[in-house]
C-alpha positions in Angstrom: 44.0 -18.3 16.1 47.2 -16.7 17.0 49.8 -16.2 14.8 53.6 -16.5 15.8 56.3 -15.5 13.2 59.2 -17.6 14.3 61.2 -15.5 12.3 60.8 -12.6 15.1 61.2 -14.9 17.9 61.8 -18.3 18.8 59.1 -19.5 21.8 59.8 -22.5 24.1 57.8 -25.5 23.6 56.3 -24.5 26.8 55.1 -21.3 25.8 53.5 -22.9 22.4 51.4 -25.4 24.6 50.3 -23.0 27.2 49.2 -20.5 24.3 47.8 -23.5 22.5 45.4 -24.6 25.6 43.6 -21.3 25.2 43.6 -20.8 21.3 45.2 -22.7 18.2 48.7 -21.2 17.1 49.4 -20.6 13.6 53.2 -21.2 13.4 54.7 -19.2 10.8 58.6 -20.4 9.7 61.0 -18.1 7.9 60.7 -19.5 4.8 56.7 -18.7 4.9 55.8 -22.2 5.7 52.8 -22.3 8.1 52.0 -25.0 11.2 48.8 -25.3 13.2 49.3 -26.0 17.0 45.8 -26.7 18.8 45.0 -29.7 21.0 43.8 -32.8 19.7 40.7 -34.9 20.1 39.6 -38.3 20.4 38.9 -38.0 16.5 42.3 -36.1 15.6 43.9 -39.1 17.1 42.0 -41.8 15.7 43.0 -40.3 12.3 46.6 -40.1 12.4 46.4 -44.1 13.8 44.3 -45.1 10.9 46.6 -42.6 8.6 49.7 -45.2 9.8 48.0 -48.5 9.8 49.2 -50.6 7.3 45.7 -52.9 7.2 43.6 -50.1 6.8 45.4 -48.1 4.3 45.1 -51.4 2.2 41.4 -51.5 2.7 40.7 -48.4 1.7 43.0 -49.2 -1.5 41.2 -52.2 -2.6 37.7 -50.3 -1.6 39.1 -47.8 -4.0 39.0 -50.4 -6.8 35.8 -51.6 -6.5 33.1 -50.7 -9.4 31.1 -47.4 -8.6 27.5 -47.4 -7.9 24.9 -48.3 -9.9 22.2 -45.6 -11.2 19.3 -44.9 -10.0 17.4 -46.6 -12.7 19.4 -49.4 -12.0 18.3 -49.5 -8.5 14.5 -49.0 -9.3 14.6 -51.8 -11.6 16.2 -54.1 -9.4 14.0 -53.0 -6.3 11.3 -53.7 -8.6 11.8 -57.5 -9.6 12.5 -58.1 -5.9 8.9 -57.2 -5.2 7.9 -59.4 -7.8 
């Protein structure tokens, strides 16, 4: 990973991306803030889509909800009297 202090200099968005293609930047503000540059995947952008959908963000609320699982004795017992 490179690292650019942007405090030293100020690189074009050309310059980023070409450095980017080879290795990820670390991008590293002033203030001490830091910013990873690298290319994205098929899975990076699927998670920023799901991140912004509405419908799935609601799913995963109302998943969040639901009771926990049940224990394992739980489970044996109930595998158990379906055998029966």
């Amino acid at each position: 990973m490179k690292p650019i202090k942007l405090d030293k200099k100020s690189p074009s968005v050309d310059e980023l991306l070409a450095i980017a293609r080879r290795e990820p930047v670390l991008l590293v503000t002033p203030d001490g803030e830091n910013f990873v540059l690298e290319e994205a995947d098929d899975f990076d952008r699927e998670v920023v889509e799901l991140g912004n959908s509405k419908t799935f963000m609601k799913f995963l609320e109302e998943r969040s909800r639901e009771k926990g699982a049940i224990s394992i004795e739980q489970f044996a017992d109930e595998l158990k009297s379906s055998d029966a």
